[in-house]
PyMOL Python script that loads the backbone (N, CA, C, O; Angstrom):
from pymol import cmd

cmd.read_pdbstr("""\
ATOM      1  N   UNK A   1       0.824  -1.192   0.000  1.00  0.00           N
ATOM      2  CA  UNK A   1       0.000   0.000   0.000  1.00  0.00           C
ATOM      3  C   UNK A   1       0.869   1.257   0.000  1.00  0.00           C
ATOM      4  O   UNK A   1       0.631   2.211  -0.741  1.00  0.00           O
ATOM      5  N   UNK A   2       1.737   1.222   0.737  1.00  0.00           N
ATOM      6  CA  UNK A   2       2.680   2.504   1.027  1.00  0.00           C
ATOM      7  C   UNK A   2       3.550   2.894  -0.533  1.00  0.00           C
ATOM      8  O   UNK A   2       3.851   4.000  -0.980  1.00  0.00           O
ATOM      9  N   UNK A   3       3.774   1.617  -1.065  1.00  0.00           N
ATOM     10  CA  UNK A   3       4.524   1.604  -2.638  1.00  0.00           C
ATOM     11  C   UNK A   3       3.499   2.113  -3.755  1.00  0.00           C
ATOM     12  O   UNK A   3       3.921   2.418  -4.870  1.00  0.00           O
ATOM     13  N   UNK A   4       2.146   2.198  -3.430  1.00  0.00           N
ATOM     14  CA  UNK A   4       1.112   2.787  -4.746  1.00  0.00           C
ATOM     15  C   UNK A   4       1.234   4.440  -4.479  1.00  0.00           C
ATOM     16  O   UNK A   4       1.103   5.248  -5.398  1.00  0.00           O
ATOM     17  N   UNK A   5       1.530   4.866  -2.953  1.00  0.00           N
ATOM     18  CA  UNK A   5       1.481   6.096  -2.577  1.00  0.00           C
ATOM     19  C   UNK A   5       2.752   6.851  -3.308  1.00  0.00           C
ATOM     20  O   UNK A   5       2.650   7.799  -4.087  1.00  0.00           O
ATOM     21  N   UNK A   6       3.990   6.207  -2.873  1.00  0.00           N
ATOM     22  CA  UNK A   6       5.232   6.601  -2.677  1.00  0.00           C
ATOM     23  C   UNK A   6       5.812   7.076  -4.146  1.00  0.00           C
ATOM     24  O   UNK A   6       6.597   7.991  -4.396  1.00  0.00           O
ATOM     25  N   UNK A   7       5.227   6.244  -4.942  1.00  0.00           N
ATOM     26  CA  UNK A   7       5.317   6.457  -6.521  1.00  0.00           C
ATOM     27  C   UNK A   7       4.527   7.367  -7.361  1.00  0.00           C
ATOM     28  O   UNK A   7       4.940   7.503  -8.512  1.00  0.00           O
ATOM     29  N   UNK A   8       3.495   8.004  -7.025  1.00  0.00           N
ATOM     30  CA  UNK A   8       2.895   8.827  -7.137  1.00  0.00           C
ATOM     31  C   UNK A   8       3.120  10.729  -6.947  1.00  0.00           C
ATOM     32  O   UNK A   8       3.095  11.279  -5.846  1.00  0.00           O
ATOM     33  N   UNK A   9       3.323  11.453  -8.241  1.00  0.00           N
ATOM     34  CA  UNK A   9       4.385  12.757  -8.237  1.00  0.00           C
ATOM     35  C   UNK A   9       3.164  13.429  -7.173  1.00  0.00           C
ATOM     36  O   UNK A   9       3.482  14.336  -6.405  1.00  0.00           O
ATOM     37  N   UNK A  10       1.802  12.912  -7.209  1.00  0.00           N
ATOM     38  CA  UNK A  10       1.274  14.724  -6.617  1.00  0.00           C
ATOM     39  C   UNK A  10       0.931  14.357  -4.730  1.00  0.00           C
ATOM     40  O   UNK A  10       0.338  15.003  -3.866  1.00  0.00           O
ATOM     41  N   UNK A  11       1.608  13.086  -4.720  1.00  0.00           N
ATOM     42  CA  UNK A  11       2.095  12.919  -3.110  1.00  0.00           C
ATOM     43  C   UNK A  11       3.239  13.489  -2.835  1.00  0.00           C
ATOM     44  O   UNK A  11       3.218  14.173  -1.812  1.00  0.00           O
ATOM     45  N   UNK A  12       4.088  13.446  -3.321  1.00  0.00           N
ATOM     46  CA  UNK A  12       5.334  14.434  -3.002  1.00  0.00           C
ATOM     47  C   UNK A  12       5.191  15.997  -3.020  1.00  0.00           C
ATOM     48  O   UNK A  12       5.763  16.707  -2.193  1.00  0.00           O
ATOM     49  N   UNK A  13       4.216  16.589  -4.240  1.00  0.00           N
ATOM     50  CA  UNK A  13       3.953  17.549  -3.849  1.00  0.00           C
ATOM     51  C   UNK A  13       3.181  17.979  -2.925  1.00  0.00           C
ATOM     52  O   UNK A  13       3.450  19.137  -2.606  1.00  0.00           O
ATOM     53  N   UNK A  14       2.063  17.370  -2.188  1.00  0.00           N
ATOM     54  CA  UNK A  14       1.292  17.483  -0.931  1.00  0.00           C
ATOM     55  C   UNK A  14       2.171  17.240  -0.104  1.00  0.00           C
ATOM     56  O   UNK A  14       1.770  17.686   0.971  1.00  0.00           O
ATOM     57  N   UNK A  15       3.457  16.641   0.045  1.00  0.00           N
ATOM     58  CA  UNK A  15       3.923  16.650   1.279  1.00  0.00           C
ATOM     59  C   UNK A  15       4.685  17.686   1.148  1.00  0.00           C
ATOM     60  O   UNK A  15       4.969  18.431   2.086  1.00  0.00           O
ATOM     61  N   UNK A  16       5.101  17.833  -0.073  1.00  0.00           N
ATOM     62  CA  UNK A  16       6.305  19.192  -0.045  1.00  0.00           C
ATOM     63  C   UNK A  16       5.192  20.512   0.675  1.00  0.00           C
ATOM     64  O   UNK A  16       5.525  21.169   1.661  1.00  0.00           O
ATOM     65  N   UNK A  17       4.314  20.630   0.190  1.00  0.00           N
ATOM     66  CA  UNK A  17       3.090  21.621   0.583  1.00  0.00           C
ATOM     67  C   UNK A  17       3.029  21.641   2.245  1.00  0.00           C
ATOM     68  O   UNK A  17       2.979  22.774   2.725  1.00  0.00           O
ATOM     69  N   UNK A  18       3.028  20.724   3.022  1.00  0.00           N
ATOM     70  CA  UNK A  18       2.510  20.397   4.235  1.00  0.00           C
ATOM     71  C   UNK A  18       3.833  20.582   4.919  1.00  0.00           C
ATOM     72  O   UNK A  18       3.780  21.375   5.859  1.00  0.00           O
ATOM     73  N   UNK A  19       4.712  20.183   4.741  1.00  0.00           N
ATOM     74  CA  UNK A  19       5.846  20.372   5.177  1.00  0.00           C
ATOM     75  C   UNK A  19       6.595  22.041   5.043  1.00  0.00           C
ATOM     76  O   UNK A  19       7.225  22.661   5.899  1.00  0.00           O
ATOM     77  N   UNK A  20       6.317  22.345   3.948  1.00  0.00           N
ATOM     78  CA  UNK A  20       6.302  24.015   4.150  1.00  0.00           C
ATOM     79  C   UNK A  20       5.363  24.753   5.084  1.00  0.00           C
ATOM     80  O   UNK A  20       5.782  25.587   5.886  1.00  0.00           O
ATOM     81  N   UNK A  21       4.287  24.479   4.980  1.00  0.00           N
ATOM     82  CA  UNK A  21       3.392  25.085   5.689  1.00  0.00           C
ATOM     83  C   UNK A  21       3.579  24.520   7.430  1.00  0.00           C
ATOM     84  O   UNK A  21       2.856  24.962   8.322  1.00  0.00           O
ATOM     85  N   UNK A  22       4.502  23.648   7.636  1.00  0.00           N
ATOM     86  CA  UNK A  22       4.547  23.168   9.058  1.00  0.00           C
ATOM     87  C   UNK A  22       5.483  24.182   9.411  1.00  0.00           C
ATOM     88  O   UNK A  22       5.372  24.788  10.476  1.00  0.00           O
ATOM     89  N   UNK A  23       6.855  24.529   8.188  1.00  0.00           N
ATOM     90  CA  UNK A  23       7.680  24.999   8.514  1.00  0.00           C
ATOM     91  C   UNK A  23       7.431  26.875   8.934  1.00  0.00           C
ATOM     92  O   UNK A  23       7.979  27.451   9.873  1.00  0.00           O
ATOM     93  N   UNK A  24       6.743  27.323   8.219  1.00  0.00           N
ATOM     94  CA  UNK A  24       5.668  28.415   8.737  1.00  0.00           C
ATOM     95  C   UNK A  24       5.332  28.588  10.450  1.00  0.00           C
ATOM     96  O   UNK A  24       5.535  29.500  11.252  1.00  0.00           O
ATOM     97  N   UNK A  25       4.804  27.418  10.536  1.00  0.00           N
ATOM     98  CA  UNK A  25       3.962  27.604  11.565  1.00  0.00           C
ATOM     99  C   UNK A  25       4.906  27.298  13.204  1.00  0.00           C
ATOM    100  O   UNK A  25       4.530  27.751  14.285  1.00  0.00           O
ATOM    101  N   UNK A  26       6.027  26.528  13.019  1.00  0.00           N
ATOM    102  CA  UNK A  26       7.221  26.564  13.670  1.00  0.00           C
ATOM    103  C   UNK A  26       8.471  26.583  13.171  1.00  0.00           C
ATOM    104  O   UNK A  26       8.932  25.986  12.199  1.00  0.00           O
ATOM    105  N   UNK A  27       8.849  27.142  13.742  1.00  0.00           N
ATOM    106  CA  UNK A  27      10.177  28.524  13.656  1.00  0.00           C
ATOM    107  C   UNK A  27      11.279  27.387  13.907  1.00  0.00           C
ATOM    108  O   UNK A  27      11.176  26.472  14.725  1.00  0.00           O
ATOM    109  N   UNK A  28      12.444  27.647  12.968  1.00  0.00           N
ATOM    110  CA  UNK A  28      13.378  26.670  13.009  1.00  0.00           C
ATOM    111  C   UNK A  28      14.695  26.060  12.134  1.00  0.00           C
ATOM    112  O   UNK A  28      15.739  25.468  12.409  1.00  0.00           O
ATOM    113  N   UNK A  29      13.781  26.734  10.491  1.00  0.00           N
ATOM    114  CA  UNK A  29      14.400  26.364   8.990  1.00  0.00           C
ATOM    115  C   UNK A  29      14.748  24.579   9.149  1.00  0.00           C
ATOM    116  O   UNK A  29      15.588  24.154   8.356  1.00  0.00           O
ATOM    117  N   UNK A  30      14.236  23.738   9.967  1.00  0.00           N
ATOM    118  CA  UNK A  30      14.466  22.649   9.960  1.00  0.00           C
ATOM    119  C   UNK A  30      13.581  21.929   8.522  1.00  0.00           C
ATOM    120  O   UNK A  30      14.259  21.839   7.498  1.00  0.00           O
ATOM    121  N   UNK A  31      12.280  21.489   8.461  1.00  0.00           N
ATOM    122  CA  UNK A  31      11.315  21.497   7.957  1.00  0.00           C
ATOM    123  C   UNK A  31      11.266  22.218   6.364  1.00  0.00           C
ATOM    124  O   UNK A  31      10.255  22.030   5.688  1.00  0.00           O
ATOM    125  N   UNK A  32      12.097  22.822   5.958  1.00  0.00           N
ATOM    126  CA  UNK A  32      12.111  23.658   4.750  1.00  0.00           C
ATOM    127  C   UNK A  32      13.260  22.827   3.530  1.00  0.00           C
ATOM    128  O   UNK A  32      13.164  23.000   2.315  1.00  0.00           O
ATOM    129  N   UNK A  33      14.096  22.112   4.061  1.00  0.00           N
ATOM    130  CA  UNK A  33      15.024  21.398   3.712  1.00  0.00           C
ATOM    131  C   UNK A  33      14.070  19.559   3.489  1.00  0.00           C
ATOM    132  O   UNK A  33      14.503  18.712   2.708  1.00  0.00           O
ATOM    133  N   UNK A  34      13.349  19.436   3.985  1.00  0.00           N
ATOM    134  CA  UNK A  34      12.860  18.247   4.057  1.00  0.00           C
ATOM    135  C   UNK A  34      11.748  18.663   2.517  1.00  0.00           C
ATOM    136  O   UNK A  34      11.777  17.936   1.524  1.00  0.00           O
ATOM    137  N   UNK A  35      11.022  19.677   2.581  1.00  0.00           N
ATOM    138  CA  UNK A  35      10.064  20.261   1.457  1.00  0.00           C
ATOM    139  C   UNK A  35      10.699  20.504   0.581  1.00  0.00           C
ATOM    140  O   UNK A  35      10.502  19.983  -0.517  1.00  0.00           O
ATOM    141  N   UNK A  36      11.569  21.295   0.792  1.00  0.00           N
ATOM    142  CA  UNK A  36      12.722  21.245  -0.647  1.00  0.00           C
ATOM    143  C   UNK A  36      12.824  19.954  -1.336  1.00  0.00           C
ATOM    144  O   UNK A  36      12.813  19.846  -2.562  1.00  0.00           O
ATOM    145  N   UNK A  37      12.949  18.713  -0.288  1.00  0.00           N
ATOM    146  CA  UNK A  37      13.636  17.564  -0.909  1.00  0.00           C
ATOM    147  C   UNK A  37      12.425  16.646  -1.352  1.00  0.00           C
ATOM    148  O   UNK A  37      12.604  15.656  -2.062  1.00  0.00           O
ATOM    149  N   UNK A  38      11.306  16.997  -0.933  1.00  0.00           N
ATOM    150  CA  UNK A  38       9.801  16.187  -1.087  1.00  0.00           C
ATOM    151  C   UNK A  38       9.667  16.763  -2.880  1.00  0.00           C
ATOM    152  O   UNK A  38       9.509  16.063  -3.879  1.00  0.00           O
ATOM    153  N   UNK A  39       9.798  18.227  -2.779  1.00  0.00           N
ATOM    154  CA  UNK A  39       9.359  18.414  -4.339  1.00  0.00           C
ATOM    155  C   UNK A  39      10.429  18.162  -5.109  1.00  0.00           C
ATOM    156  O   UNK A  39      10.144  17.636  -6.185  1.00  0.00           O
ATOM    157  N   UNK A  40      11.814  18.411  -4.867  1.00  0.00           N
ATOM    158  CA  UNK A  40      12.816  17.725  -5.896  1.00  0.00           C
ATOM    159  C   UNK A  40      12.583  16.048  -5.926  1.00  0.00           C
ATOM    160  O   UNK A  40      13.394  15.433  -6.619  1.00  0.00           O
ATOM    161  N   UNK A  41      11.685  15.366  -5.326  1.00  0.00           N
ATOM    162  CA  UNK A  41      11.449  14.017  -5.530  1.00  0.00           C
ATOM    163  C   UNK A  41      10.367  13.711  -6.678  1.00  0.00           C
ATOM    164  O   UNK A  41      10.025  12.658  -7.218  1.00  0.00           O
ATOM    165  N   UNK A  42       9.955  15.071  -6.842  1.00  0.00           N
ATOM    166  CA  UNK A  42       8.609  14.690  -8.375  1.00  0.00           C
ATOM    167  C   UNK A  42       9.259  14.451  -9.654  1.00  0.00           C
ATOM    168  O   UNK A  42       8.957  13.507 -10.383  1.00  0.00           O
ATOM    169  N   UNK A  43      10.099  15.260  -9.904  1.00  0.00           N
ATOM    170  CA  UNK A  43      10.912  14.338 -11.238  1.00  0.00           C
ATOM    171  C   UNK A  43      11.446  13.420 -10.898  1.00  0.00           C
ATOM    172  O   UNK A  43      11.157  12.594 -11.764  1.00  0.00           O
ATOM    173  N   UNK A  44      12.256  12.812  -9.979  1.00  0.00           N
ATOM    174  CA  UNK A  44      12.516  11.488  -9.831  1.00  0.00           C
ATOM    175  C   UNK A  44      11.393  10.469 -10.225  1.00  0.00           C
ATOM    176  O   UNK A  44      11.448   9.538 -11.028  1.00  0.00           O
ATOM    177  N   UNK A  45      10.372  10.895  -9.448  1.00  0.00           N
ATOM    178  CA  UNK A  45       9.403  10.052  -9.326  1.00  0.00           C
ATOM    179  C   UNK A  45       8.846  10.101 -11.099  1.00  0.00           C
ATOM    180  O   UNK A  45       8.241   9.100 -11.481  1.00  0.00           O
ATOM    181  N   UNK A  46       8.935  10.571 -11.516  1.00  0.00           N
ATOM    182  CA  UNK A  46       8.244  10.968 -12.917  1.00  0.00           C
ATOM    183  C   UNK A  46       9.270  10.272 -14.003  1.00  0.00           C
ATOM    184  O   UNK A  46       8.970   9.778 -15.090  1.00  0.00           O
ATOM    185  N   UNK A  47      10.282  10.353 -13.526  1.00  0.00           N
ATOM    186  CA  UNK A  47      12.200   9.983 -14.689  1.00  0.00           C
ATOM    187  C   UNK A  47      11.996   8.530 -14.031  1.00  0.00           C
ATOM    188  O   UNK A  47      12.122   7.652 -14.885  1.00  0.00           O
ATOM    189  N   UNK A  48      11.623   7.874 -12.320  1.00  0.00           N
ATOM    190  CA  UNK A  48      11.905   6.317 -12.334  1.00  0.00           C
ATOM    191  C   UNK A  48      10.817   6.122 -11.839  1.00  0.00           C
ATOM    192  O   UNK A  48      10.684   6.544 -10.690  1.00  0.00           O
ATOM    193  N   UNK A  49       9.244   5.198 -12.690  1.00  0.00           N
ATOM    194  CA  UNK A  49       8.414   5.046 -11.639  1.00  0.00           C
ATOM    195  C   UNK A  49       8.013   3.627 -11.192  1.00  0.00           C
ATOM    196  O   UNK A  49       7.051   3.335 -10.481  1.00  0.00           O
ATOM    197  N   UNK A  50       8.961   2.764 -11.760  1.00  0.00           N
ATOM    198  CA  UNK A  50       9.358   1.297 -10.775  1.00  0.00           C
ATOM    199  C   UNK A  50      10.563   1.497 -10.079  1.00  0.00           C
ATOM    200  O   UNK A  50      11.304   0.513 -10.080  1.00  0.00           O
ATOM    201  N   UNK A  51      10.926   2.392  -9.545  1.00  0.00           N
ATOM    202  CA  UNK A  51      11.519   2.158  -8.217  1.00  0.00           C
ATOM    203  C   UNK A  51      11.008   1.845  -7.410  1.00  0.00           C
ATOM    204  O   UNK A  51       9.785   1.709  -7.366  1.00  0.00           O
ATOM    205  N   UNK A  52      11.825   1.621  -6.470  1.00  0.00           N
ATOM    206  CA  UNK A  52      11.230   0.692  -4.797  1.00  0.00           C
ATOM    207  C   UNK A  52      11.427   1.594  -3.845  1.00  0.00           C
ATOM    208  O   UNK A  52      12.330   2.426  -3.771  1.00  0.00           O
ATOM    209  N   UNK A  53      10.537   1.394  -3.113  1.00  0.00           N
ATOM    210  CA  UNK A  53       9.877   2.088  -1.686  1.00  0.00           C
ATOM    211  C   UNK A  53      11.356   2.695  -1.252  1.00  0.00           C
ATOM    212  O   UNK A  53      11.690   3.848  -1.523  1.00  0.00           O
ATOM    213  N   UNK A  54      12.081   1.878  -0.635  1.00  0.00           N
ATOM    214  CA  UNK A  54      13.585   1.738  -0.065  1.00  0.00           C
ATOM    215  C   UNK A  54      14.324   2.773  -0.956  1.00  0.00           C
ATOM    216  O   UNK A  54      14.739   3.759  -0.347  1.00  0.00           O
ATOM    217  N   UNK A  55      14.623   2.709  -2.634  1.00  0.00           N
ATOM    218  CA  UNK A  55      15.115   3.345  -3.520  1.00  0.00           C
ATOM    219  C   UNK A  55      14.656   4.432  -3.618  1.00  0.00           C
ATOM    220  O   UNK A  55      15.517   5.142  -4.137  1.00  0.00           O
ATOM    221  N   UNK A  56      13.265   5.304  -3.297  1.00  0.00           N
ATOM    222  CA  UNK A  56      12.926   6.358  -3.318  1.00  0.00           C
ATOM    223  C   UNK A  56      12.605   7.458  -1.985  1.00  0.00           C
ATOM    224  O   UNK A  56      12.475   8.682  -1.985  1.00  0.00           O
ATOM    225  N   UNK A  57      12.531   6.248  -0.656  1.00  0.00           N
ATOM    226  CA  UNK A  57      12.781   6.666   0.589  1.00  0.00           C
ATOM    227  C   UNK A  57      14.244   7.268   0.905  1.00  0.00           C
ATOM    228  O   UNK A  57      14.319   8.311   1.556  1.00  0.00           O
ATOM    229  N   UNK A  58      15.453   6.589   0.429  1.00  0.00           N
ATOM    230  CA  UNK A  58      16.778   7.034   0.602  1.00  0.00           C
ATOM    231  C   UNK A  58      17.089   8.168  -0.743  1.00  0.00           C
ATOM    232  O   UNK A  58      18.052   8.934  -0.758  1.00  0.00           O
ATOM    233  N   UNK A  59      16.372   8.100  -1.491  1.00  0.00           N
ATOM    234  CA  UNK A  59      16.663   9.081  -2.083  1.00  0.00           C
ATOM    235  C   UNK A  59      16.043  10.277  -1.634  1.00  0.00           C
ATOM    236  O   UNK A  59      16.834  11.186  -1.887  1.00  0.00           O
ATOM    237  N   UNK A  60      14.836  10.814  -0.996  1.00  0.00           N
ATOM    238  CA  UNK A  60      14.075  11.686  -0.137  1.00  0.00           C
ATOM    239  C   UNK A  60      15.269  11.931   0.728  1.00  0.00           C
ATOM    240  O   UNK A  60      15.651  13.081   0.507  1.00  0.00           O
ATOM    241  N   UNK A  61      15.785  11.526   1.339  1.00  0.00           N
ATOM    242  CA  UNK A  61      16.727  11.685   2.599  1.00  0.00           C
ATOM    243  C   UNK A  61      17.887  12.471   1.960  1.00  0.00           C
ATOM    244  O   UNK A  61      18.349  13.524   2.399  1.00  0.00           O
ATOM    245  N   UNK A  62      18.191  11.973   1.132  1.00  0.00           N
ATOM    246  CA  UNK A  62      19.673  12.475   0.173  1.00  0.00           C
ATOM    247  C   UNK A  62      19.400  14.181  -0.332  1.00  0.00           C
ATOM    248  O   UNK A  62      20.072  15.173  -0.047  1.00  0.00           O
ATOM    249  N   UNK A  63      18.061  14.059  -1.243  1.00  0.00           N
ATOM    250  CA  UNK A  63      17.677  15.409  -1.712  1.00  0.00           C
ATOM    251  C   UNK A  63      17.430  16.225  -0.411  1.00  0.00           C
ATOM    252  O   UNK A  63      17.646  17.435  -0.347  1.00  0.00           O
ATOM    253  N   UNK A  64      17.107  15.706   0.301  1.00  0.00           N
ATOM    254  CA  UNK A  64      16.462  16.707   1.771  1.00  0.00           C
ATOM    255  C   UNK A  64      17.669  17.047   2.530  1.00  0.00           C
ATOM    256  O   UNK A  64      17.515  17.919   3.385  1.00  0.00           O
ATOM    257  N   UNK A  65      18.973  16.483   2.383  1.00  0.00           N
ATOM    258  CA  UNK A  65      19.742  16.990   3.049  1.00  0.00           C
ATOM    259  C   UNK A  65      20.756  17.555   2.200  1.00  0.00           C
ATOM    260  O   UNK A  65      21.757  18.135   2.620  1.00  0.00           O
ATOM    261  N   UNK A  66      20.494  17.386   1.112  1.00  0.00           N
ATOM    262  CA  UNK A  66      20.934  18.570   0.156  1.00  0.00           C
ATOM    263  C   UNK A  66      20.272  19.662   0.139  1.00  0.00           C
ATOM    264  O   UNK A  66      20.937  20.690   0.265  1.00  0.00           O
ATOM    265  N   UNK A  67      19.022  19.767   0.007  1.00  0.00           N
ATOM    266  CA  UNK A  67      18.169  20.912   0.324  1.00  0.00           C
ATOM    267  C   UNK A  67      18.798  22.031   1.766  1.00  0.00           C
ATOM    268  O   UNK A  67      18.954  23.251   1.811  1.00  0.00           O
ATOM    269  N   UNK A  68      19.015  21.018   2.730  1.00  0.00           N
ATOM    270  CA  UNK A  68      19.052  21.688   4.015  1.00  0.00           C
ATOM    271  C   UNK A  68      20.621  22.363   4.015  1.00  0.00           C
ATOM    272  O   UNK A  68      20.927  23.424   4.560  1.00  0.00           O
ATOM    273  N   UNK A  69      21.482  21.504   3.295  1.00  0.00           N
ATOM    274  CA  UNK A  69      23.093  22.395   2.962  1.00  0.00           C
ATOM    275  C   UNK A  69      23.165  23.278   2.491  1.00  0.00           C
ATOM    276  O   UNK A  69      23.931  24.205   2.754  1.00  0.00           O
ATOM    277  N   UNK A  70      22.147  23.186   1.431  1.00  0.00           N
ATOM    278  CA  UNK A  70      22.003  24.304   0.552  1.00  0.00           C
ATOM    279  C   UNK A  70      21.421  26.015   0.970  1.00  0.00           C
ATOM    280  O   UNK A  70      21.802  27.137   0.636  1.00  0.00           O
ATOM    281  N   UNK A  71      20.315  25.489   1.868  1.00  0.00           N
ATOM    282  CA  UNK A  71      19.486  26.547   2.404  1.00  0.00           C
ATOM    283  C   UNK A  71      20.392  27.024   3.512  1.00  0.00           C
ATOM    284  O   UNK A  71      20.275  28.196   3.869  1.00  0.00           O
ATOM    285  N   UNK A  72      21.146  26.363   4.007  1.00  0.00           N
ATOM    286  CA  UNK A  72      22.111  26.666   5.415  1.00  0.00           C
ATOM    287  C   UNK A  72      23.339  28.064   4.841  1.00  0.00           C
ATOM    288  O   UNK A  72      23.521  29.155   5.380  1.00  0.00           O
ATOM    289  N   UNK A  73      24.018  27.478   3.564  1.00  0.00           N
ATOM    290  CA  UNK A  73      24.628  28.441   2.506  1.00  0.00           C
ATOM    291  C   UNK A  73      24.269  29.714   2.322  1.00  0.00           C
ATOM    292  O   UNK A  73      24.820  30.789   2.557  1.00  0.00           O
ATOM    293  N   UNK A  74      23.068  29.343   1.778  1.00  0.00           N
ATOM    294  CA  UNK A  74      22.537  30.553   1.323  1.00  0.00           C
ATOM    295  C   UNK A  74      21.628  31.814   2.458  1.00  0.00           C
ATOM    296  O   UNK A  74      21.287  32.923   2.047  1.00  0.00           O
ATOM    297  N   UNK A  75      21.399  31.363   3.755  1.00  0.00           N
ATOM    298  CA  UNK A  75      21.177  31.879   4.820  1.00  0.00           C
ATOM    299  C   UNK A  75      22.248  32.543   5.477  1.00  0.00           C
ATOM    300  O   UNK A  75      22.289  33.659   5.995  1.00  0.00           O
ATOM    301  N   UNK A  76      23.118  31.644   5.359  1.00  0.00           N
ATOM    302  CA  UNK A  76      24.503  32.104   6.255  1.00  0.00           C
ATOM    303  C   UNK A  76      24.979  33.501   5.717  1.00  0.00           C
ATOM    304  O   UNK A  76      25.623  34.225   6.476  1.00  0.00           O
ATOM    305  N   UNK A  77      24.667  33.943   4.339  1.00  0.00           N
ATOM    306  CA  UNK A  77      25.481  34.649   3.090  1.00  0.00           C
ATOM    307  C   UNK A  77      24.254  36.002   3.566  1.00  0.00           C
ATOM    308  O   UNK A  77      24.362  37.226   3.643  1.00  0.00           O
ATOM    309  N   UNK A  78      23.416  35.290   3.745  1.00  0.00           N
ATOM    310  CA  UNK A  78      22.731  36.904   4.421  1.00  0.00           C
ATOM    311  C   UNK A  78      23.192  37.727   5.782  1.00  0.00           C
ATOM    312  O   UNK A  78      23.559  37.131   6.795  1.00  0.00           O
ATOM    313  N   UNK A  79      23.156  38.567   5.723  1.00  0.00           N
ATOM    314  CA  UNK A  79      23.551  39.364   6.810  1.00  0.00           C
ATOM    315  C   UNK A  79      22.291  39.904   7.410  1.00  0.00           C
ATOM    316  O   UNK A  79      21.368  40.260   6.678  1.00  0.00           O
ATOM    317  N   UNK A  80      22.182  40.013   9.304  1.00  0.00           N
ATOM    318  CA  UNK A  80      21.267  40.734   9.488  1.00  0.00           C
ATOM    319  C   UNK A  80      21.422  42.180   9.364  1.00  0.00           C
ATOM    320  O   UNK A  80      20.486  42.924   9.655  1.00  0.00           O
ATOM    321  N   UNK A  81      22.330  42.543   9.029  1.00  0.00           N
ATOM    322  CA  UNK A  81      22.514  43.909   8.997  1.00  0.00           C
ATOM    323  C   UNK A  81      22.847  44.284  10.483  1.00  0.00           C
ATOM    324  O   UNK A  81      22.490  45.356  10.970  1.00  0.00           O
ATOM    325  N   UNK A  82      23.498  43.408  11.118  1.00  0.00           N
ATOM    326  CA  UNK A  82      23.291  44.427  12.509  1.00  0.00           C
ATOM    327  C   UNK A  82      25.005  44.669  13.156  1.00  0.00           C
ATOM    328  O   UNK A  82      25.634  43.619  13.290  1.00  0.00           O
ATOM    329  N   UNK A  83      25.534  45.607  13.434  1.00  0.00           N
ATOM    330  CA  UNK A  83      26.787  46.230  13.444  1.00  0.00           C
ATOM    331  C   UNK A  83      27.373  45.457  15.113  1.00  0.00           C
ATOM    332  O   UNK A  83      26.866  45.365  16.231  1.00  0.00           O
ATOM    333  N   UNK A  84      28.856  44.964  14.406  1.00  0.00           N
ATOM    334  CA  UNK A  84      29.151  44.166  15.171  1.00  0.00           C
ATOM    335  C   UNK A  84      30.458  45.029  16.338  1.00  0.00           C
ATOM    336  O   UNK A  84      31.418  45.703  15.965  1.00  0.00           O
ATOM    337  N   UNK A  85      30.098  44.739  17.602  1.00  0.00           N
ATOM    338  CA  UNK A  85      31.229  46.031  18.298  1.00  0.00           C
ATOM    339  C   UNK A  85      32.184  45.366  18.762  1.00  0.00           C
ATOM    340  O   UNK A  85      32.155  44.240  19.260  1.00  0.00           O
ATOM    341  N   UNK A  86      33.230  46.205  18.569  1.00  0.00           N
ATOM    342  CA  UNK A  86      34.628  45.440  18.624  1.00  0.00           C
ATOM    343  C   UNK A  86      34.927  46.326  19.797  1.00  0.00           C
ATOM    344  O   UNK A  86      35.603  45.741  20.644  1.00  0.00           O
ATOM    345  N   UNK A  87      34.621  47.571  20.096  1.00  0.00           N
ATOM    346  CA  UNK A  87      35.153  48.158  21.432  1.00  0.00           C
ATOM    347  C   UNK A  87      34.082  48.795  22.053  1.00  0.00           C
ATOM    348  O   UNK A  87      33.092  49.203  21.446  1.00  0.00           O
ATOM    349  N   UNK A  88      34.269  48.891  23.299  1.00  0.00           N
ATOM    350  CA  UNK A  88      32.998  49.755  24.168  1.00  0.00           C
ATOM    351  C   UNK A  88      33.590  50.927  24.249  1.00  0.00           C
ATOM    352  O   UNK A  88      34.772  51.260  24.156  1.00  0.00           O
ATOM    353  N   UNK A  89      32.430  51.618  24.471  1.00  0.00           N
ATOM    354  CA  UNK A  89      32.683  53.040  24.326  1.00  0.00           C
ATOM    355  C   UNK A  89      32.796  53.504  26.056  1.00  0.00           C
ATOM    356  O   UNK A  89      32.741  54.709  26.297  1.00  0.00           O
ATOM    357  N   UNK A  90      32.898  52.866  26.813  1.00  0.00           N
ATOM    358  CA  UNK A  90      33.198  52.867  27.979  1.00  0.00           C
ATOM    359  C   UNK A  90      34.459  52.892  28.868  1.00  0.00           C
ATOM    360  O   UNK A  90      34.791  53.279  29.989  1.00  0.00           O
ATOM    361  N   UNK A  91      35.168  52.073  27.423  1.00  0.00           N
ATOM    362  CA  UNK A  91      36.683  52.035  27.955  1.00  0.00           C
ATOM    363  C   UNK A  91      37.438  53.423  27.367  1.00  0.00           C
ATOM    364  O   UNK A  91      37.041  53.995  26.352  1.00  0.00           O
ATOM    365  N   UNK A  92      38.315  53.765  27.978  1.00  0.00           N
ATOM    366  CA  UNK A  92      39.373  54.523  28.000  1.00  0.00           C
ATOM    367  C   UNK A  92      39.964  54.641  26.829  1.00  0.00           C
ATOM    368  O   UNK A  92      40.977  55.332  26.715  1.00  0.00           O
TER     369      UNK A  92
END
""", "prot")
cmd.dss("prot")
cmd.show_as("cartoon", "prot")
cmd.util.cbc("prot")
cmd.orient("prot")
């Protein structure tokens, strides 16, 4: 039963959907890397659709933590803008 689901592109996009919207609703950027990797699983799913449960479960894991390296990168590269003090104005 889980293998008629798993192979199916517009389950990956409902989870990519749900999983964003979780990531919304708690604060964390954990959850955004996992959605990333749910919707980069619809062309897979579309390019191999006799793969196996196992073969498309470890591949979810792989894209999702590529997703999450990726998003970590590109977060890091932002700045909050906020001015960093190297001396107090207190000292002498």
């Amino acid at each position: 039963m889980l293998t008629d689901y798993v192979t199916l592109w517009w389950v990956w996009v409902s989870v990519a959907l749900v999983l964003a919207l979780v990531e919304i609703l708690v604060p964390g950027n954990i959850f955004l890397g996992f959605a990333l990797g749910a919707l980069a699983m619809v062309p897979v799913v579309l390019v191999l659709p006799g793969a196996g449960v196992s073969l498309l479960l470890a591949l979810f894991a792989g894209l999702s933590l590529l997703g999450w390296i990726v998003l970590r990168v590109v977060f890091k590269r932002q700045s909050s803008g906020a001015r960093i003090v190297e001396r107090d104005i207190n000292e002498g």
